[in-house]
C-alpha positions in Angstrom: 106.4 80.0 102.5 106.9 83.0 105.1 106.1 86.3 103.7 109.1 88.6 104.4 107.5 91.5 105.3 110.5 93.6 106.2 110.7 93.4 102.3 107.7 95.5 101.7 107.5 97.3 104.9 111.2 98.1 106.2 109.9 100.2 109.1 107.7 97.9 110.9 108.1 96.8 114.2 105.6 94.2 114.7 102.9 92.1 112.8 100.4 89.2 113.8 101.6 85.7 112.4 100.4 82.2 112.5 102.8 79.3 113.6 103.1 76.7 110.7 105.3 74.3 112.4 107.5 73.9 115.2 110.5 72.1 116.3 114.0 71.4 118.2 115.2 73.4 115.2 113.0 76.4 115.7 109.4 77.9 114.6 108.5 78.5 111.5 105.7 81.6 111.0 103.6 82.2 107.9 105.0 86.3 107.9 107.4 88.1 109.6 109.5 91.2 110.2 112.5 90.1 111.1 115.5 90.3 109.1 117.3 86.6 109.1 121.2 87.1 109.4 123.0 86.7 106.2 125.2 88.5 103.7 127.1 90.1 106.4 124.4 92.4 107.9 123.7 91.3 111.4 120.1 89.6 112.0 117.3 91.1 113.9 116.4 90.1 117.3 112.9 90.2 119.3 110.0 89.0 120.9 106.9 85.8 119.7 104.5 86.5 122.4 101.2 85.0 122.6 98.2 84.8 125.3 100.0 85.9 128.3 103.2 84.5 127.1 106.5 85.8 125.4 110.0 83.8 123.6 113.0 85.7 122.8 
């Protein structure tokens, strides 16, 4: 399960995260900040980068 760190800590901007599994349907981290769109507030949107690299 992803912890949902904009839960406990609504003012970060950023946090280290491990990949659990990936896919043609997306990745799936074990913690994040980002807020998933839903219940008519609009979603977050940002950066995974890793060694050298970056995905919006």
């Amino acid at each position: 399960m992803t912890e949902t760190l904009f839960r406990t800590e609504p003012y970060a901007r950023e946090c280290t995260a491990t990949v659990v599994s990936s896919g043609p349907e997306g990745v799936v981290l074990d913690r994040t900040v980002f807020y998933a769109q839903g219940g008519g507030q609009p979603g977050d949107t940002g950066w995974l980068r890793w060694a050298g690299a970056r995905c919006p």
